[in-house]
LOTITI-254580 format. One record per residue: x, y, z of N, C-alpha, C, O in turn; residue in one letter. Coordinates in pm, whole numbers. Each point is the difference from the previous one (the first is absolute). Layout:
<recs>
REC/X/Y/Z/X/Y/Z/X/Y/Z/X/Y/Z/A
...
</recs>
This chain:
<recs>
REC/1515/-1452/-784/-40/11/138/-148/-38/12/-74/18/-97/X
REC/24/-75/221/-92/-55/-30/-111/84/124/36/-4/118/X
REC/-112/45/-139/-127/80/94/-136/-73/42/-98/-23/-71/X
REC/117/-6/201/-121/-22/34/-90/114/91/55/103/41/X
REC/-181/-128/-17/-66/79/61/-81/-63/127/-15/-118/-29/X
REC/-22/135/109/-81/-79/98/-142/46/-17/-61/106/-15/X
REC/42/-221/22/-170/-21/-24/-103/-7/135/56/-79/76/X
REC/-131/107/-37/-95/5/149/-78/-140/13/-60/-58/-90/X
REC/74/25/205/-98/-111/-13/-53/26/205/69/59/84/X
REC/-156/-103/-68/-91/44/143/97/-19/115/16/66/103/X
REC/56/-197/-156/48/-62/131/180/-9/-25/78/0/96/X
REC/-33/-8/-243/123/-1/-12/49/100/-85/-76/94/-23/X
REC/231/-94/-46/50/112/-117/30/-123/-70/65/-97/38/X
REC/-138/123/-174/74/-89/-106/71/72/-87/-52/111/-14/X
REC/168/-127/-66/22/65/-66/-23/-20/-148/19/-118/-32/X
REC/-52/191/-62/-36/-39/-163/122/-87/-67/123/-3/5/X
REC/-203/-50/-55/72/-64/-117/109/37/-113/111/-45/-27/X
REC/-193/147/-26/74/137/-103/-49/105/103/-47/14/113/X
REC/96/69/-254/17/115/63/-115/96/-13/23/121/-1/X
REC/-146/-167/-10/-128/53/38/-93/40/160/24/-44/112/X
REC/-99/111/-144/-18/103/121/-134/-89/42/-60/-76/-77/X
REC/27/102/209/-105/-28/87/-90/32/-92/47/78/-83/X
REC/-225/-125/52/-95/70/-57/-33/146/102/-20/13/121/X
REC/26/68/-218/-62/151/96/-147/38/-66/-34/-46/-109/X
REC/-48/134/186/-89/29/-23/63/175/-89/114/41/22/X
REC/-198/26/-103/62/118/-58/-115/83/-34/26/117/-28/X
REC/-111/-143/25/-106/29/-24/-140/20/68/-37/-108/46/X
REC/-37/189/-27/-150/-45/83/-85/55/-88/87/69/-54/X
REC/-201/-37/-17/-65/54/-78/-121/2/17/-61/-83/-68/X
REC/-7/153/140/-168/43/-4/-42/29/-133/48/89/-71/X
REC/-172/-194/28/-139/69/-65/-140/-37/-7/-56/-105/34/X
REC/26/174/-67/-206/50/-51/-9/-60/-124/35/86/-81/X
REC/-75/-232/0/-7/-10/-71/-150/72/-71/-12/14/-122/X
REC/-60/13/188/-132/68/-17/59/149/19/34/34/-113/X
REC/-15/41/177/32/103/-1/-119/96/8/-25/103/-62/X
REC/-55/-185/179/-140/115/75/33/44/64/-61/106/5/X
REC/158/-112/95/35/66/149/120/-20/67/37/-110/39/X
REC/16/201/-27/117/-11/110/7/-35/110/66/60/85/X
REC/-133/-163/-62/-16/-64/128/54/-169/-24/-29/-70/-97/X
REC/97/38/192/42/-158/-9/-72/-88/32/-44/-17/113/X
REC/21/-57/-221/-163/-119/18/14/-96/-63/91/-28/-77/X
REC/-194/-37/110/-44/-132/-107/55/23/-144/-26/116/-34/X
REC/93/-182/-62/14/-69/-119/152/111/-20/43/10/-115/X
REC/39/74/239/113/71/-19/113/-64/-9/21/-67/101/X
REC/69/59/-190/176/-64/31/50/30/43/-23/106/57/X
REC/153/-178/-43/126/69/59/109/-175/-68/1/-120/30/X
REC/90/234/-155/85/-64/-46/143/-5/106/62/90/58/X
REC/-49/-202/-62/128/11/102/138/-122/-130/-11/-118/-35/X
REC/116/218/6/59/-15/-100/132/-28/78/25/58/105/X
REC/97/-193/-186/89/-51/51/128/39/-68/-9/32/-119/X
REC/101/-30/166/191/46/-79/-24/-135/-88/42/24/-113/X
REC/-85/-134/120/116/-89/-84/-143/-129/5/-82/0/92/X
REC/78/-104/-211/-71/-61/-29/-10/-145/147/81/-50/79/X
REC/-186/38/-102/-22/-70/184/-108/-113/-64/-66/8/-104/X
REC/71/-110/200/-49/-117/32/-172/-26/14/-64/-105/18/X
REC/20/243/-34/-91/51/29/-101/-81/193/-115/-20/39/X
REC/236/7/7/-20/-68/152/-75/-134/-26/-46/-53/-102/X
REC/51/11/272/-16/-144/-44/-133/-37/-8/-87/52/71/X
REC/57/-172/-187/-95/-58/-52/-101/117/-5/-85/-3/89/X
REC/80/95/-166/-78/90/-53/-72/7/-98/72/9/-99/X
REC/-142/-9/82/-119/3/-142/51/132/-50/71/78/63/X
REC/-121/-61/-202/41/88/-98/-107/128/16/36/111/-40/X
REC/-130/-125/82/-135/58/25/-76/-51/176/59/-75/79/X
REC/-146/116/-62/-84/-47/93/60/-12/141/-44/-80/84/X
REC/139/156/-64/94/-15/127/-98/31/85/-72/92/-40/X
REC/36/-154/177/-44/64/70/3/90/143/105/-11/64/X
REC/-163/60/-31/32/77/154/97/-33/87/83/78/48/X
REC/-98/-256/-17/90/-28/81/158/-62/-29/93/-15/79/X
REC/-103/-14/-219/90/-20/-123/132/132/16/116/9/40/X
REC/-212/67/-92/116/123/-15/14/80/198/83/81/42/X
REC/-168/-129/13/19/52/146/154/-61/58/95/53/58/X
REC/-135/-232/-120/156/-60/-1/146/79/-54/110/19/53/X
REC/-153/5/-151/105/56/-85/69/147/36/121/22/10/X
REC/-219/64/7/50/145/60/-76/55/115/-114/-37/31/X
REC/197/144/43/-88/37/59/-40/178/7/92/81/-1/X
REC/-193/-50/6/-13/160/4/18/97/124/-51/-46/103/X
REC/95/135/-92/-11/88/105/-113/80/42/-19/75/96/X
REC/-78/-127/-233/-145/66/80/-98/-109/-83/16/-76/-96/X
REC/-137/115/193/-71/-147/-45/-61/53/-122/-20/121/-6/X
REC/-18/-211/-108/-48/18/-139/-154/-49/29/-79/25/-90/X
REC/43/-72/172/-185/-59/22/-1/-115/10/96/-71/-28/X
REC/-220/25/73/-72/-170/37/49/-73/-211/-36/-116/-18/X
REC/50/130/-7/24/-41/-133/96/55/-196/-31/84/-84/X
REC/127/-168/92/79/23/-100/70/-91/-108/102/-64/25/X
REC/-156/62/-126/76/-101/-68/90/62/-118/-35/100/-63/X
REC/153/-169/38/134/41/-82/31/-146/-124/-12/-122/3/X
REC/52/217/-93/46/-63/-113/124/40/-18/41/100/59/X
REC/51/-184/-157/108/52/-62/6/54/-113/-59/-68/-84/X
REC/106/167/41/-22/73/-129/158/-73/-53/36/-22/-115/X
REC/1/9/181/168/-58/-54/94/-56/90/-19/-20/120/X
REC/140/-8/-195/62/-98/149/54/135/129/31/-17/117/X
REC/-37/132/-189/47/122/126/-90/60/35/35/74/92/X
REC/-201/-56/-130/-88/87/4/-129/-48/57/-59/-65/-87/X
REC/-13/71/205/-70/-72/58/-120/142/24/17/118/28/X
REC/-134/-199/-54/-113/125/3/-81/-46/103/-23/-121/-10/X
REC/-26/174/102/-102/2/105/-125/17/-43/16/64/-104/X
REC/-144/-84/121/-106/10/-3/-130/32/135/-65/-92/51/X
REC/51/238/-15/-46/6/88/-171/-85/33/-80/61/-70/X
REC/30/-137/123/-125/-114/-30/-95/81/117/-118/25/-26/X
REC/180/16/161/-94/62/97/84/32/44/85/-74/49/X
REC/-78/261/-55/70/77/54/-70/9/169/52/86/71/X
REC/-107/-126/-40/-94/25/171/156/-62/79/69/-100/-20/X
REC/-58/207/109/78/-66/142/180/85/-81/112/-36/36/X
REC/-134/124/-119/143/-6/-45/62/121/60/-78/75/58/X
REC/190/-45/-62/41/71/104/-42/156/-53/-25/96/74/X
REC/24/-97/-218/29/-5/-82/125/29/-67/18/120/21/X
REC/69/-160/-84/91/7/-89/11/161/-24/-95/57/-52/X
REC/204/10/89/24/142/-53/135/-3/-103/107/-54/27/X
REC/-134/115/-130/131/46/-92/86/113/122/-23/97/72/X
REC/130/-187/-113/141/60/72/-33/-53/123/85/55/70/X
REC/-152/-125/8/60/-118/94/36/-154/0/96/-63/45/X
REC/-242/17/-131/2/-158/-15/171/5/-64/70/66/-76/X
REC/-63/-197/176/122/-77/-61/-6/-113/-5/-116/-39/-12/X
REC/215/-65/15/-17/-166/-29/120/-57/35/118/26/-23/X
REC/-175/-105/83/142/-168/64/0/-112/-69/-96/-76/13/X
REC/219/37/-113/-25/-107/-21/0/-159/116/112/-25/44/X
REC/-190/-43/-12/43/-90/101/31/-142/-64/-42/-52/-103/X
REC/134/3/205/70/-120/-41/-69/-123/-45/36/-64/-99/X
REC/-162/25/193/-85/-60/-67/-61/-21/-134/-42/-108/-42/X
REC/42/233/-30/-53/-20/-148/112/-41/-44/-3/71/-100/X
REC/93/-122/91/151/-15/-84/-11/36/-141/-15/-63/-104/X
REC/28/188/135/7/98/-85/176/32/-21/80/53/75/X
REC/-63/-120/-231/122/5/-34/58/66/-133/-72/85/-52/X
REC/137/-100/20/110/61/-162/-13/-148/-35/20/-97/73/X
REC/-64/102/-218/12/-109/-116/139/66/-91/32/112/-39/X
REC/41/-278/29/-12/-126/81/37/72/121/82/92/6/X
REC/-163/-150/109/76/-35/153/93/39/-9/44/-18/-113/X
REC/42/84/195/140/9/23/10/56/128/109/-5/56/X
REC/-223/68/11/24/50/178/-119/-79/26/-86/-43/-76/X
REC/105/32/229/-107/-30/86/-131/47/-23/23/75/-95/X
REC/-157/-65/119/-129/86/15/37/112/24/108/11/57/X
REC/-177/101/-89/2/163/51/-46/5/102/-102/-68/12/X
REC/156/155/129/-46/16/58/27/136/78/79/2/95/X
REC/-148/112/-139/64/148/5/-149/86/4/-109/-15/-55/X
REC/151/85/122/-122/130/26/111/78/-128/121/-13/-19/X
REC/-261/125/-76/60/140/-19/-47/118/37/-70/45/-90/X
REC/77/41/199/-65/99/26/-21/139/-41/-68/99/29/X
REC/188/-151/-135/79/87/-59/-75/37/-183/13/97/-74/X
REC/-99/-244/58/-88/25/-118/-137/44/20/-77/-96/6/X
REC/24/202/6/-121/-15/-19/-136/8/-85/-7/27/-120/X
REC/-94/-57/204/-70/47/-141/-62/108/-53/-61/92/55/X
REC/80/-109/-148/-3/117/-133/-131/-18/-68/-80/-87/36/X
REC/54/181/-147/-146/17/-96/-68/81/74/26/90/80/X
REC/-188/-177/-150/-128/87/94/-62/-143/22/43/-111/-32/X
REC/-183/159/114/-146/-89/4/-88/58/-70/-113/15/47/X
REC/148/34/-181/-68/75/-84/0/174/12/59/66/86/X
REC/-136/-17/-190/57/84/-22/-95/164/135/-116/-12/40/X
REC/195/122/-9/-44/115/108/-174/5/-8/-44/46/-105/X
REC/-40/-83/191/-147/45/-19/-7/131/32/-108/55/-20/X
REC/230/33/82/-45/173/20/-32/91/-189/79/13/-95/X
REC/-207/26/109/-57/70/-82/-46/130/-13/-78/-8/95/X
REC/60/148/-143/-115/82/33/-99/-17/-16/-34/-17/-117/X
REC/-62/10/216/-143/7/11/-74/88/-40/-107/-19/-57/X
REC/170/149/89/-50/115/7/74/114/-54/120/-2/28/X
REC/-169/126/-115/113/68/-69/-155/158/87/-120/-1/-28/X
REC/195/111/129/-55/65/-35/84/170/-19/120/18/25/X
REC/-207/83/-69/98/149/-24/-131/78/41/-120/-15/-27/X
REC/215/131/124/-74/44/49/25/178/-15/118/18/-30/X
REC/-169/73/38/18/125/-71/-73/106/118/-105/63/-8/X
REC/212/-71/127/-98/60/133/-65/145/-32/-119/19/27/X
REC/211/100/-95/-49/108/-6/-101/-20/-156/-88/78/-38/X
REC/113/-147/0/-81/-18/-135/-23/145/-114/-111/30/-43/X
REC/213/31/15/73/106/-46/70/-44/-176/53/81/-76/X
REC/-73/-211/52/72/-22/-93/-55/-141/-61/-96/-70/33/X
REC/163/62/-102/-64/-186/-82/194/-46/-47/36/-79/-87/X
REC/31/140/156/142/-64/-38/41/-96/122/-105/1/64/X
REC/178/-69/-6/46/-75/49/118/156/58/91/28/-77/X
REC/-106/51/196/85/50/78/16/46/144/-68/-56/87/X
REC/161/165/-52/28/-48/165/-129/14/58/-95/74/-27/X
REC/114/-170/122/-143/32/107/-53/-132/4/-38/-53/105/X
REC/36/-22/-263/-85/-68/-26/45/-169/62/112/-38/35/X
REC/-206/-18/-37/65/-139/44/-12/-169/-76/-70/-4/-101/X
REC/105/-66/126/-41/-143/-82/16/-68/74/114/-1/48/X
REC/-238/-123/23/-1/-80/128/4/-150/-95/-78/-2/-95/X
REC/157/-109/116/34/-112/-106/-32/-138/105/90/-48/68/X
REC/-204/4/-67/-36/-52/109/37/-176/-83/-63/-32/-101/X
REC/154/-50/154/58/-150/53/-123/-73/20/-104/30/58/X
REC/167/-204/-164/-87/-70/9/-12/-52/182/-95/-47/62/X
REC/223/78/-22/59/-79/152/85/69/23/81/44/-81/X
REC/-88/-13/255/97/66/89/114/-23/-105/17/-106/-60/X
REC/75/238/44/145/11/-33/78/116/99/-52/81/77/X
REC/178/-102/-104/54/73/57/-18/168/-2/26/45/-112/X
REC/-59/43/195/-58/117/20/114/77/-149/100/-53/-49/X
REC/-137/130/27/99/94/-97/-64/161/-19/-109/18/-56/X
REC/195/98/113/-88/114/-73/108/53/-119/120/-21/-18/X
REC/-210/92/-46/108/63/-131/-89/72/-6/-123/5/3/X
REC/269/94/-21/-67/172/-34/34/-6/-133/93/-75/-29/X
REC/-161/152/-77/6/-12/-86/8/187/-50/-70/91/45/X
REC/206/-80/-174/-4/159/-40/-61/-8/-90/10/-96/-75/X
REC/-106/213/50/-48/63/-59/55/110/-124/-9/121/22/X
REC/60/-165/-136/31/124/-104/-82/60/-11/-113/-47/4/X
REC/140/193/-25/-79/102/-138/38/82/-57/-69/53/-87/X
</recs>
């Protein structure tokens, strides 16, 4: 028996050749290759990883992709900045390079997602469907932009009736944050 699958194309349905699948996106991957700050910036990635070995879209350099290159090729649901250039790490594994994060929406883990568009003819080697052309909203991205900057700043203990040199009830410990966090009190028991 013989299986085909239909393949997407902008304007028509083609159907595959064999019995191979549309290219899908499966992957999104935030990181900090520096790993100063959890903030999304200049020189940050975002691996965006494929089901099945691809064409690496059309007339693509192996390296040096640029802004409007890969702007062709996919598209984001939030803006990444005035500047980005992407390489291929492999024929399924495509790495972003953040160049000037200014103007970006910025990119949040667990929203950014990605469209492949028809224009990049972005395909399965060999060929066998049309170009990809599919949103997943359903992948998102994952990792960090490096690693939590919340720290203690401050460690202090305080001994109101001052009755003792042990750590007990009455007494308190104020743990003062490098940066606003979420409020928390804890009572804490006291053995003796």
């Amino acid at each position: 028996m013989h299986h085909s699958y239909v393949c997407h194309d902008s304007l028509i349905r083609v159907p595959c050749i064999t019995h191979v699948r549309d290219t899908q996106v499966t992957s999104i991957v935030a990181n900090d290759p520096t790993d100063r700050d959890s903030i999304y910036g200049n020189l940050d990635t975002i691996t965006i990883t494929f089901n099945q070995d691809t064409n690496r879209g059309h007339n693509l350099p192996l390296t040096g992709i640029t802004r409007s290159q890969l702007d062709n090729l996919l598209e984001f649901s939030q803006k990444l900045g005035t500047d980005y250039t992407a390489a291929w790490d492999s024929v399924r594994e495509l790495t972003i390079k953040i160049v000037d994060s200014t103007l970006s929406a910025p990119p949040s883990i667990g929203a950014l997602w990605v469209s492949i568009r028809p224009e990049g003819n972005l395909r399965n080697v060999p060929a066998a469907c049309a170009p990809a052309h599919e949103a997943f909203p359903s992948i998102i991205l994952d990792g960090d932009f490096g690693p939590s900057n919340v720290f203690i700043s401050d460690f202090f203990a305080e001994d109101p009736d001052n009755l003792d040199n042990d750590f007990s009830a009455g007494d308190s410990l104020l743990v003062t944050f490098s940066q606003v966090t979420l409020s928390l009190v804890v009572t804490l028991g006291v053995r003796h």
